[in-house]
Structure formats: C-alpha cells, structure tokens
C-alpha positions in Angstrom: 0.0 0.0 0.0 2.9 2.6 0.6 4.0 2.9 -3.3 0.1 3.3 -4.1 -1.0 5.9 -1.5 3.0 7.1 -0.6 2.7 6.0 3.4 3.2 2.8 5.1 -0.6 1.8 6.6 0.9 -1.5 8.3 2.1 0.6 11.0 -1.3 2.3 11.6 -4.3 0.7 13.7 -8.1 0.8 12.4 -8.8 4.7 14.2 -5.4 5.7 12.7 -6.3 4.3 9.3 -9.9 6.2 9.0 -7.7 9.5 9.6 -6.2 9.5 6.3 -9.2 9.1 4.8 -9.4 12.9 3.5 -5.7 13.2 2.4 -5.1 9.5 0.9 -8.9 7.7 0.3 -11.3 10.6 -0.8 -10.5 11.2 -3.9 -10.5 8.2 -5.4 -14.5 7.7 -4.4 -14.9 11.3 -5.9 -13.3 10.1 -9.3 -15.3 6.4 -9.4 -18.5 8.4 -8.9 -17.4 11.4 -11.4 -16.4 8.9 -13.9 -19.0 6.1 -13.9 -21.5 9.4 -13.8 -20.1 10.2 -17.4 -19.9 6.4 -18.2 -23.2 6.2 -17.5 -24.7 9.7 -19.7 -22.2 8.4 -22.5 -24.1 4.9 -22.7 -27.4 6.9 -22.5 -25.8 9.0 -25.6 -25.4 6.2 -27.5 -28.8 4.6 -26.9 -30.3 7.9 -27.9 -28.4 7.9 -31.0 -29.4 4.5 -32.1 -32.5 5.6 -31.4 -32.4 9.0 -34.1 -30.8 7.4 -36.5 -33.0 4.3 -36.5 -33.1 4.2 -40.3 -29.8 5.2 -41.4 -28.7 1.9 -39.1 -30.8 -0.5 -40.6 -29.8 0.7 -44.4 -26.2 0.2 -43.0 -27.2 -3.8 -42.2 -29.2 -4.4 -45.5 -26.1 -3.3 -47.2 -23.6 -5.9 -44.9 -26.4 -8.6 -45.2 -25.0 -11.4 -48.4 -27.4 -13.6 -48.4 -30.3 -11.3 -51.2 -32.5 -8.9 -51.4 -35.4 -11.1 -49.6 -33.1 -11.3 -46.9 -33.9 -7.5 -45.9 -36.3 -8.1 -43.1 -33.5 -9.7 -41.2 -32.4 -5.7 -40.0 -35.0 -5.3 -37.7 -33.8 -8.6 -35.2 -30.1 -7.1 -35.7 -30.9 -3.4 -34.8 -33.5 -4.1 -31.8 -30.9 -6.5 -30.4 -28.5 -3.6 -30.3 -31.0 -1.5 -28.7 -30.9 -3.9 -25.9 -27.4 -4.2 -25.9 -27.3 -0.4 -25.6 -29.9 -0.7 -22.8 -28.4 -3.4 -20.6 -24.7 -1.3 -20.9 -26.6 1.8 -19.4 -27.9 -0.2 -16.6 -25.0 -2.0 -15.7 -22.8 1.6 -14.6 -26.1 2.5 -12.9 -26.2 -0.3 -11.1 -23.1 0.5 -9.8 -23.5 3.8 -9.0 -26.3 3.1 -6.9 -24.8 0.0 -4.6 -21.1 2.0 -4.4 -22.8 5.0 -3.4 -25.3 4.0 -0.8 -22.7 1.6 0.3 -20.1 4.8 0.6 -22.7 6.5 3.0 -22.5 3.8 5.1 -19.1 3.8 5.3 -18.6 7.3 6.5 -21.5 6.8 8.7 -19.3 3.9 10.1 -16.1 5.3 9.6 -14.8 2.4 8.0 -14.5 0.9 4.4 -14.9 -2.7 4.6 -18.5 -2.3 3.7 -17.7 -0.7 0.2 -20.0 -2.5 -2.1 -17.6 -5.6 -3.6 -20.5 -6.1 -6.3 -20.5 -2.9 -7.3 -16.3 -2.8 -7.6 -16.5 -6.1 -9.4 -19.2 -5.1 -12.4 -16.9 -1.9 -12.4 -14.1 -4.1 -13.7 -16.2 -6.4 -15.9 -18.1 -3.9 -17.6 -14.5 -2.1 -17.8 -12.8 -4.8 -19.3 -16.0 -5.9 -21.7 -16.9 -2.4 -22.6 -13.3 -1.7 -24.0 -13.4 -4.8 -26.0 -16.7 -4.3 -27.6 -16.6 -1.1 -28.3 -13.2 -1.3 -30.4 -14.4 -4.2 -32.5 -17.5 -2.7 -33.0 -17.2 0.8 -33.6 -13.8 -0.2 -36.0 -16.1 -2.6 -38.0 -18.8 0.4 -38.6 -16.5 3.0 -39.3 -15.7 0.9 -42.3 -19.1 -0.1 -43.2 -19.9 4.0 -42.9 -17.2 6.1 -44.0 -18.1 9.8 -43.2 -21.7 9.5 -42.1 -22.7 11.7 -39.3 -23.6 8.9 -37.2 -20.6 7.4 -37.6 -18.5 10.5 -36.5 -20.6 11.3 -33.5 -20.8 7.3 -32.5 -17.1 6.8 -32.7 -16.6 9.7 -30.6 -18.6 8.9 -27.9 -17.6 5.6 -28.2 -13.7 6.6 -27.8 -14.6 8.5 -24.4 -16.7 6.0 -22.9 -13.4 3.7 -23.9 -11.1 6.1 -22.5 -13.0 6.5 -19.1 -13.3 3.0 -18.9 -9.5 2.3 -18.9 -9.2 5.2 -16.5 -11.7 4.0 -14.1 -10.7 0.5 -14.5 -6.5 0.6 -14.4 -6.9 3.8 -11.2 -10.2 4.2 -9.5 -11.6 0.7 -9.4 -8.3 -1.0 -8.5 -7.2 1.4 -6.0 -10.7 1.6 -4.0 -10.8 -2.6 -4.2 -7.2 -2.2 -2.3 -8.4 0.3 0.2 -11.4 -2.3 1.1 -8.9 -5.0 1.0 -6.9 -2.9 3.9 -9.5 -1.9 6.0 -10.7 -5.5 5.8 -7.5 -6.4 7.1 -7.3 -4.1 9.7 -10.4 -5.0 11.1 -9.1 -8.4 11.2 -5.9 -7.8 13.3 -7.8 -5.5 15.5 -10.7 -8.5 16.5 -8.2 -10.7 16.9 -6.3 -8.6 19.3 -9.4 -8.1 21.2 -10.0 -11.6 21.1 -6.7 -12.6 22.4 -6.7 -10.0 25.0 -10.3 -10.9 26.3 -8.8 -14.7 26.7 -5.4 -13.2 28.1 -7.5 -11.8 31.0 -9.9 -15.3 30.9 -9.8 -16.9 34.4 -6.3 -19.0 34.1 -5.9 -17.9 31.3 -8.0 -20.4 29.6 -8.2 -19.5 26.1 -12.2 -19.9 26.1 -12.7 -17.1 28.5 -15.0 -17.3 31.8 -17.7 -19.7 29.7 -15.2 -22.8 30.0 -13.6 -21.9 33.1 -16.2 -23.6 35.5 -17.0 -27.1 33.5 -13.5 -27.3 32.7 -12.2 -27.0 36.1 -15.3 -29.7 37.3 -14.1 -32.0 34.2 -10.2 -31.7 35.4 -11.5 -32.5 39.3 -13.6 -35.3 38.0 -11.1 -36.7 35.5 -8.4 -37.0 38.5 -11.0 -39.4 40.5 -11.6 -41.1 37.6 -7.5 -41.8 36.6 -7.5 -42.6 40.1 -10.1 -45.6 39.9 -8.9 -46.6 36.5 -5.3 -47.4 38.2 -6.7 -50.0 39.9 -7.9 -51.7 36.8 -5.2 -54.1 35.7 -6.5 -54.8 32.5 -7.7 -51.8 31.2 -7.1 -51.1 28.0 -8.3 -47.5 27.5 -6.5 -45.0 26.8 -6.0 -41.7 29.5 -6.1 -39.7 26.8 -9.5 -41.0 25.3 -11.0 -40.9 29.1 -10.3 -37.2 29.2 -11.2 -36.4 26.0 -14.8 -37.9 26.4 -15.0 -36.7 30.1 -14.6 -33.3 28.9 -16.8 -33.6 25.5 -19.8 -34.5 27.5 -19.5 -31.4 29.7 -19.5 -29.7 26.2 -22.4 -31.3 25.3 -24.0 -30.3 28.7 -24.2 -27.1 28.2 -27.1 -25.2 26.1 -27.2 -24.4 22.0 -27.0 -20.5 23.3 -23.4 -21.0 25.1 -21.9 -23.5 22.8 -22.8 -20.9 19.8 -21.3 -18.3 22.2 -18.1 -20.1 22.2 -18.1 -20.9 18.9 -18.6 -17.4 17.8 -15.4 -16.4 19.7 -13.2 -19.3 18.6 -14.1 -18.2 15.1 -15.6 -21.1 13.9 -18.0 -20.7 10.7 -20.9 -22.8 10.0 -21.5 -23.5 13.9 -25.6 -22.7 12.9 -25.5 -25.8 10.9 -23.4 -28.5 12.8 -25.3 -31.1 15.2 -24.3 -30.6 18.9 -21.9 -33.4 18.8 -20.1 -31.8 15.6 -20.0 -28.3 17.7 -18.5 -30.1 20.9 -15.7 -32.2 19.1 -14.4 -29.1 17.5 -14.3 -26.6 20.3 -12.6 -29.9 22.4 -10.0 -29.8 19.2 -9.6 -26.2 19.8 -8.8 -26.8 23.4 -5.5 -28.9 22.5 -4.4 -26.3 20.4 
C-alpha cells in the first residue's frame, strides 16, 4: 500500500487508518462516482443515438447482409438487439452507481471501508474490461461499413470517451478503491483478533475460552483425576487416558445449552457452527482446546 498511497498503513491501527481518509482515500471515491456518472450519460448518448438514427442503421445492415434482397427483413432482429445491448450497458454503470454509493454513506457513517459495495467494484471491472473490447471491435467494424456518415463521427466519438474512461476508471479508481477495502478489511481483522486474544489473556487462568469454560472445565479436570484414580486400579484396562479425558470433557460440552456453545463458537471463530449437530459443535471446540 505505501508505493500506491506514498505512506506505510501497516504501521497504523483501524482509528489511525480512517484518519487519512481525506488526504489518501477521498479522492479516489470522488473520481469512481465522477467517472461512472459520465460512463453512465455516454451509454445513454449512445442509446439515444441509435434511437435518431434508427433508419440510417438498418440501411447500414441491409447493405452488410450477403445472403439477397429477400433477406432485408433480417435488419430489424439485428438493430432491436443492439438497442438492448445499448440498454443493458446503461444499466450496468447504474447499477453500480447506486450500490457503491449508498454503500459509501454507510461507510462514512461507520467510519470504516470494509463495507464498500464488492458487487459494485467487481461489475466496475467487468463492464471495464468488456466495454473496452466491444466497443473497439465494434465501432472499428462500422466506421468501415460508414465512412463519413454523421452517425458514424458522432458514434465513434462517444464511443472513444466512454473507452477512455473506462480504462481510467478500470486501471486507477476501481483497482485502488478494491485495495483500500482490502486494507480496511485487514485491519479490522488484526484489531478482532487482538481483542479476542486479549479478552482470553484476561480469561480466568488464562483459559483460552474465556469465563464460559472456566467452570465445566475445572469440574471435568476434578472429576477426570477421580476417575485416573479408579482406573489405576484396573489391571487390565485397556483404555487409553487420553481417550478418558477427551470424552469426560466432550460431554460437559455437550451439557451445556445451543446458546453458550454458539457463544463459544462465535469467539473461537468457527463458521458454519448454525448448521453443525451438537456433537459436531463439541468435538471441535474440544479440538480447539488442545491447540
């Protein structure tokens, strides 16, 4: 991040982070709104101009079309399909305008980026990417078929700027705001896992699962030694101490209710808990206890 924005953001925290917002961050959300705002007018441009020159288009297609006079019906499929091609490239940019920017109000409401809208950056790309290859094949091949029409002057124009935005927005504004998300994401990380290790730092001897654990654990340990103590006196018996524990202390897991076992799983970070059986739930957060 320090050759993009010219400072080193690994030394900074989440609060220090937000504060160079206005110096380092702001103005690459003013250009993706500035130049998706033209994108999008340009794309309306061209669907107006398809629209006004409706019949010097379709004279343009008979004349491309090989296959015969007869054949001159086929225009109309050709030109209303571009008129939805036109329409569905003027939705796509505002689309994104309108996820980036109510996801940007968030953001400052919040006073962090994480919750920039990923869909929105991702179509920004595509549509980049796709837009710049359609437009060159396309508007080349009907220069040609044209020459010096009007339509073709004023359609390769617009074309070329909606092109020339779209490289800007794509190779600058897009890729820089995905890497700013991609910090603040990463921030946010290191900070919940500081809390998280502090909170267990302070946990009742220092048991990593906090003061939720602390109690059955301490029973399972007091109940395990009478246990090891009885077993001893078993010559033959072949179980292990290890597997003794282990089940002693699964089945104080599984003794506790859904609420505090999805408690502890929220903190140990594991994902899916909602959808794992109790049993599932209690051999993992034993696993996490060996760690």
């Amino acid at each position: 991040m320090k050759n993009i924005f010219g400072i080193d953001f690994n030394k900074l925290d989440l609060n220090d982070l937000w504060k160079n917002e206005k110096q380092h961050f702001r103005i690459w959300f003013i250009l993706f709104i500035v130049f998706w705002s033209i994108i999008t007018l340009l794309y309306l441009g061209l669907f107006v101009l398809d629209l006004v020159f409706k019949d010097e288009i379709i004279k343009s297609i008979d004349a491309n079309i090989k296959n015969g006079p007869e054949q001159k019906n086929d225009s109309n499929p050709y030109y209303n399909t571009r008129l939805v091609i036109d329409i569905l490239f003027f939705i796509g940019p505002a689309i994104i305008l309108i996820l980036f920017v109510i996801s940007l109000v968030d953001s400052y409401k919040k006073k962090t980026f994480i919750g920039i809208s990923s869909f929105s950056i991702t179509l920004a790309k595509f549509i980049g990417i796709m837009t710049i290859i359609n437009l060159i094949l396309f508007s080349t091949s009907y220069i040609y078929a044209n020459g010096e029409t009007i339509y073709s002057k004023i359609y390769s124009s617009l074309s070329g700027i909606v092109i020339l935005f779209n490289i800007i927005q794509l190779f600058f504004a897009a890729n820089n705001i995905s890497k700013i998300k991609k910090l603040f994401i990463q921030k946010e990380l290191e900070n919940q896992a500081k809390i998280f290790f502090d909170a267990m730092n302070k946990a009742q001897n220092n048991s990593p699962f906090g003061p939720d654990l602390n109690s059955f654990f301490n029973n399972a340990q007091t109940k395990q030694q009478s246990v090891n103590e009885e077993e001893a006196t078993v010559v033959n018996d072949s179980t292990p101490k290890t597997e003794s524990e282990k089940q002693m202390i699964i089945k104080k897991i599984l003794e506790l209710p859904n609420e505090q076992l999805h408690k502890i799983a929220e903190k140990l970070n594991i994902f899916g808990y909602e959808e794992m059986s109790k049993e599932q739930l209690a051999e993992i957060i034993y696993n996490h206890t060996k760690k």
